[in-house]
ChimeraX commands (.cxc) that place a marker at each C-alpha (Angstrom):
marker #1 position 112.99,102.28,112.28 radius 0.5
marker #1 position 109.36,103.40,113.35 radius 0.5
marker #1 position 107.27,102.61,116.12 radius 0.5
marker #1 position 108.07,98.45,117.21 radius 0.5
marker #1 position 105.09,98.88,119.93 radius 0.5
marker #1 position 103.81,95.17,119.82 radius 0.5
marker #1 position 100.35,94.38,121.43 radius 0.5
marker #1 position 99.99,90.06,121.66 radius 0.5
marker #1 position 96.17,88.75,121.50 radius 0.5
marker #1 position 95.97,85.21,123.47 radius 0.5
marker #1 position 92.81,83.08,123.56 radius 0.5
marker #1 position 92.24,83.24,127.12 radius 0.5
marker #1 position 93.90,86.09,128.68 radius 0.5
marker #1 position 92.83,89.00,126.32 radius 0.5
marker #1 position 94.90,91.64,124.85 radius 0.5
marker #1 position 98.56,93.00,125.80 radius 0.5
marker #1 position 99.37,96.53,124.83 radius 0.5
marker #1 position 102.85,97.83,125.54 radius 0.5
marker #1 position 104.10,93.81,125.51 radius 0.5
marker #1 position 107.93,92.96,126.44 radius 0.5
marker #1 position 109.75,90.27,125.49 radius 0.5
marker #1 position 109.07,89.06,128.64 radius 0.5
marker #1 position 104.97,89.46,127.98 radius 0.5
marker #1 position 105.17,87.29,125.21 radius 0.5
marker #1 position 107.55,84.49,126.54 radius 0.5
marker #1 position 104.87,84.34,129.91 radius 0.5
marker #1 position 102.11,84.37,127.35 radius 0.5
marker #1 position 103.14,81.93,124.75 radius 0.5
marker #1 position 104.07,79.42,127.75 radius 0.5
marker #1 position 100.79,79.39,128.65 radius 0.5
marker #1 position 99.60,77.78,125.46 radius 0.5
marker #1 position 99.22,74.22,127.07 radius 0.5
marker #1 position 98.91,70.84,125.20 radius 0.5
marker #1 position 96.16,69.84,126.55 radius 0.5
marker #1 position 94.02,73.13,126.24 radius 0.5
marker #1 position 95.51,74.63,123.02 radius 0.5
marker #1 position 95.41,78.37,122.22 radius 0.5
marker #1 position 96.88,80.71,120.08 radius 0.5
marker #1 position 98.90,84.14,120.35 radius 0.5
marker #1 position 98.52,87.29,117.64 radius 0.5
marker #1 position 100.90,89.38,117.62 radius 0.5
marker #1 position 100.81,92.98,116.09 radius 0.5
marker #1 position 103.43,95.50,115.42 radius 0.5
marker #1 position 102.61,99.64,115.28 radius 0.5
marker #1 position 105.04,100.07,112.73 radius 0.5
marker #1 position 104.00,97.22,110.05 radius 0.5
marker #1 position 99.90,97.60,109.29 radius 0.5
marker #1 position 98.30,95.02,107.75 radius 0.5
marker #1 position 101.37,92.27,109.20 radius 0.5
marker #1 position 101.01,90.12,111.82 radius 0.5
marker #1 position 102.61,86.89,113.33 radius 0.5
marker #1 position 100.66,84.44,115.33 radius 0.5
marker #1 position 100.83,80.97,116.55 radius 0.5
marker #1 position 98.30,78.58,117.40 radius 0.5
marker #1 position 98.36,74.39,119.45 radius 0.5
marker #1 position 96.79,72.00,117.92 radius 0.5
marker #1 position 96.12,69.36,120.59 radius 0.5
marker #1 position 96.32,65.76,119.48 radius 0.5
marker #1 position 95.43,63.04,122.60 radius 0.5
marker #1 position 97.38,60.19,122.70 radius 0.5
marker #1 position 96.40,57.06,124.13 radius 0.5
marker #1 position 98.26,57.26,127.39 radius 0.5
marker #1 position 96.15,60.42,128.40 radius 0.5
marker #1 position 98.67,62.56,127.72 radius 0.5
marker #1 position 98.27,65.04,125.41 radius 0.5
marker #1 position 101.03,66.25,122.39 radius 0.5
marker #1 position 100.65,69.08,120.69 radius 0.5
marker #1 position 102.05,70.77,116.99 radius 0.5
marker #1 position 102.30,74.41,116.83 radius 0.5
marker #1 position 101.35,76.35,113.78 radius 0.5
marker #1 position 102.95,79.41,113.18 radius 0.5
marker #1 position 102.11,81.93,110.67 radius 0.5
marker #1 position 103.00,85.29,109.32 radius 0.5
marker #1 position 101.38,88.03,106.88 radius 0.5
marker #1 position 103.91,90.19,105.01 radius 0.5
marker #1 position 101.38,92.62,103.24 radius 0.5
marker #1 position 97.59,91.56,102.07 radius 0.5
marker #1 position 98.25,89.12,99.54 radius 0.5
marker #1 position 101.56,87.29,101.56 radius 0.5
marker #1 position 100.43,84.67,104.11 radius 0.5
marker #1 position 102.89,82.34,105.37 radius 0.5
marker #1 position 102.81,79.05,107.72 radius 0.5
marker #1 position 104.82,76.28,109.12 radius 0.5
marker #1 position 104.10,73.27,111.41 radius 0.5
marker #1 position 106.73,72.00,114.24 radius 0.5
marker #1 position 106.35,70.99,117.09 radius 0.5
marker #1 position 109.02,72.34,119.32 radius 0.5
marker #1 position 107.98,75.11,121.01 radius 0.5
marker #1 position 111.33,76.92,121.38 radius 0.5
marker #1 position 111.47,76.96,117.49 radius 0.5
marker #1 position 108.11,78.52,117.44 radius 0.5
marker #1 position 109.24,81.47,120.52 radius 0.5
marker #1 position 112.21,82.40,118.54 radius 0.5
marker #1 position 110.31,83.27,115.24 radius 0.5
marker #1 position 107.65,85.15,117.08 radius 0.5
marker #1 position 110.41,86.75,119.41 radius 0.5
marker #1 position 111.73,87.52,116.41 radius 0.5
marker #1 position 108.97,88.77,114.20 radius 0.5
marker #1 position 108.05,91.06,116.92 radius 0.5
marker #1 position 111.88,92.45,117.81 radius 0.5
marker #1 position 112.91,92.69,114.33 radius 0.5
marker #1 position 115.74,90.38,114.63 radius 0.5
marker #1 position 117.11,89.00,111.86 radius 0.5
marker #1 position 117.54,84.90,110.55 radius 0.5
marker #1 position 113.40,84.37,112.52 radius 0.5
marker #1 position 112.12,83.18,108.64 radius 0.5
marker #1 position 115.12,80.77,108.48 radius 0.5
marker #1 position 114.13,78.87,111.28 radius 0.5
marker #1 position 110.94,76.78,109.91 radius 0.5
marker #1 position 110.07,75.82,106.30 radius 0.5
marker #1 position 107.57,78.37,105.20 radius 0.5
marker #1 position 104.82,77.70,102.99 radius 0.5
marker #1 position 102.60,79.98,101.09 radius 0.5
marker #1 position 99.09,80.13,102.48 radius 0.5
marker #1 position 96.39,80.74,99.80 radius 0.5
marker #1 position 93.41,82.46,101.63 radius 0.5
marker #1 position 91.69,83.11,98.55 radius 0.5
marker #1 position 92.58,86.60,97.46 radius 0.5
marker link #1:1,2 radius 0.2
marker link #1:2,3 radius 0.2
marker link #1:3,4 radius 0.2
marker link #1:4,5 radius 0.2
marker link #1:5,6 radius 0.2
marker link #1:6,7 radius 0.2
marker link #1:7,8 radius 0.2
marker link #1:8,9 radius 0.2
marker link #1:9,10 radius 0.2
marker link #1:10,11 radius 0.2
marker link #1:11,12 radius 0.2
marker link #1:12,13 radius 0.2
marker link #1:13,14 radius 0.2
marker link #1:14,15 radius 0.2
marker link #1:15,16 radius 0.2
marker link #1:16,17 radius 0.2
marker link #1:17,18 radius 0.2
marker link #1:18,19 radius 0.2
marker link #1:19,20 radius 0.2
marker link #1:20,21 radius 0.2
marker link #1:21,22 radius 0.2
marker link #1:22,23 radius 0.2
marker link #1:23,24 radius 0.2
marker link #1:24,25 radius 0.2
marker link #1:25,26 radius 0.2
marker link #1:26,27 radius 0.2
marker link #1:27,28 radius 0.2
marker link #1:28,29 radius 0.2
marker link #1:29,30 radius 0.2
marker link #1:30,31 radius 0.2
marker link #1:31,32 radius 0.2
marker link #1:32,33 radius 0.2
marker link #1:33,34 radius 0.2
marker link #1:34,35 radius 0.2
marker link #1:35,36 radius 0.2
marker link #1:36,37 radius 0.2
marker link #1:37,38 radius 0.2
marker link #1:38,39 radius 0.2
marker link #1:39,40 radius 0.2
marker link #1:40,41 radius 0.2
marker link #1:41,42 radius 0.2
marker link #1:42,43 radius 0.2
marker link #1:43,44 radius 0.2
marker link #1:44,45 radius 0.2
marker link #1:45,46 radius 0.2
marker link #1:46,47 radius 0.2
marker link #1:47,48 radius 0.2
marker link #1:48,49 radius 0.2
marker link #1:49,50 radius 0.2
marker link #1:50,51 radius 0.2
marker link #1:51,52 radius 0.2
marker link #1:52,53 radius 0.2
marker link #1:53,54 radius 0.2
marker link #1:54,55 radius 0.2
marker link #1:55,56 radius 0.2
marker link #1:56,57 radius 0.2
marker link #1:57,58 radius 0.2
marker link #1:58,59 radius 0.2
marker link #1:59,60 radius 0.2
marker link #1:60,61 radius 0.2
marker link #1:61,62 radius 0.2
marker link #1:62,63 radius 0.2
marker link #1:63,64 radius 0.2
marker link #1:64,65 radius 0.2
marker link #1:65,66 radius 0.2
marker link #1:66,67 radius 0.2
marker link #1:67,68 radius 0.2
marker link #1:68,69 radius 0.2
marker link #1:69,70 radius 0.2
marker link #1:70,71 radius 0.2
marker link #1:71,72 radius 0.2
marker link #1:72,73 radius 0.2
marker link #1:73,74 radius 0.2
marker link #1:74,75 radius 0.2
marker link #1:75,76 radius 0.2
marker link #1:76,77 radius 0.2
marker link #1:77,78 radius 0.2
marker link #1:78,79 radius 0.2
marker link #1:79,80 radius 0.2
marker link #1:80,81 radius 0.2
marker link #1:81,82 radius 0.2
marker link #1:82,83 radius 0.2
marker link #1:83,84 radius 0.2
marker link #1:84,85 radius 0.2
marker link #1:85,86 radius 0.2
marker link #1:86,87 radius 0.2
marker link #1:87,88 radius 0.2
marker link #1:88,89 radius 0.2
marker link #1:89,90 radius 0.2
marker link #1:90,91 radius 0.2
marker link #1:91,92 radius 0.2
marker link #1:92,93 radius 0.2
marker link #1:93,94 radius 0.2
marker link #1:94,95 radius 0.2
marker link #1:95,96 radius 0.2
marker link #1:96,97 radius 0.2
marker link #1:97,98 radius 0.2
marker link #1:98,99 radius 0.2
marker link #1:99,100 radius 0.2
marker link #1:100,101 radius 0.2
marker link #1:101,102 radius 0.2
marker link #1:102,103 radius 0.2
marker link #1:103,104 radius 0.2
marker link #1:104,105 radius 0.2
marker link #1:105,106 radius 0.2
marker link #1:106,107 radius 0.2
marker link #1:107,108 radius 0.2
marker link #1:108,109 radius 0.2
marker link #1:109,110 radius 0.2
marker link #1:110,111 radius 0.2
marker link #1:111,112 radius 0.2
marker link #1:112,113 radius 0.2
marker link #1:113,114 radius 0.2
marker link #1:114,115 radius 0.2
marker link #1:115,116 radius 0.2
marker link #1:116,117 radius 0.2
marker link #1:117,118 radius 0.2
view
């Protein structure tokens, strides 16, 4: 296996070379439901591929705020996948998963192809 160096992009904390597990579980639980955000992860070894994950915040009437996580992932240039859910554990393991090569992370949400165009 080549280089796994992964390096996580987050709205509001910048860029993380060098990232650890431990990086991206600190990062992604700072995506808040009431503020949103989104993580990009990138992988040395896989150009062109990413994962990433964004919350959508949706107010509900009580002031608190819910939010639904979209996670995506790009196989190659022409492959773009998402999902919707909105536990947030579901949405660690893929990206845990993506990013450490461990296998089962695209059996854990139902993928659809994303059509950006090409």
């Amino acid at each position: 296996m080549g280089d796994t160096t992964l390096e996580i992009e987050t709205e509001s904390a910048g860029r993380y070379r060098n990232a650890t597990e431990a990086d991206l579980h600190r990062l992604f639980s700072q995506l808040g439901a009431e503020t949103g955000g989104y993580l990009i992860l990138e992988r040395a070894d896989l150009p062109e591929q990413y994962a990433q994950t964004a919350l959508e915040v949706k107010p509900k009437p009580s002031l608190h705020a819910t939010g639904r996580y979209v996670v995506e992932y790009r196989d190659g240039p022409h492959s773009h996948h998402q999902a919707f859910t909105e536990d947030a554990s579901v949405v660690f393991d893929v990206l845990a998963g993506w990013a450490f090569d461990r296998p089962g992370w695209r059996d854990l949400v139902a993928w659809q192809p994303l059509d950006l165009g090409f």
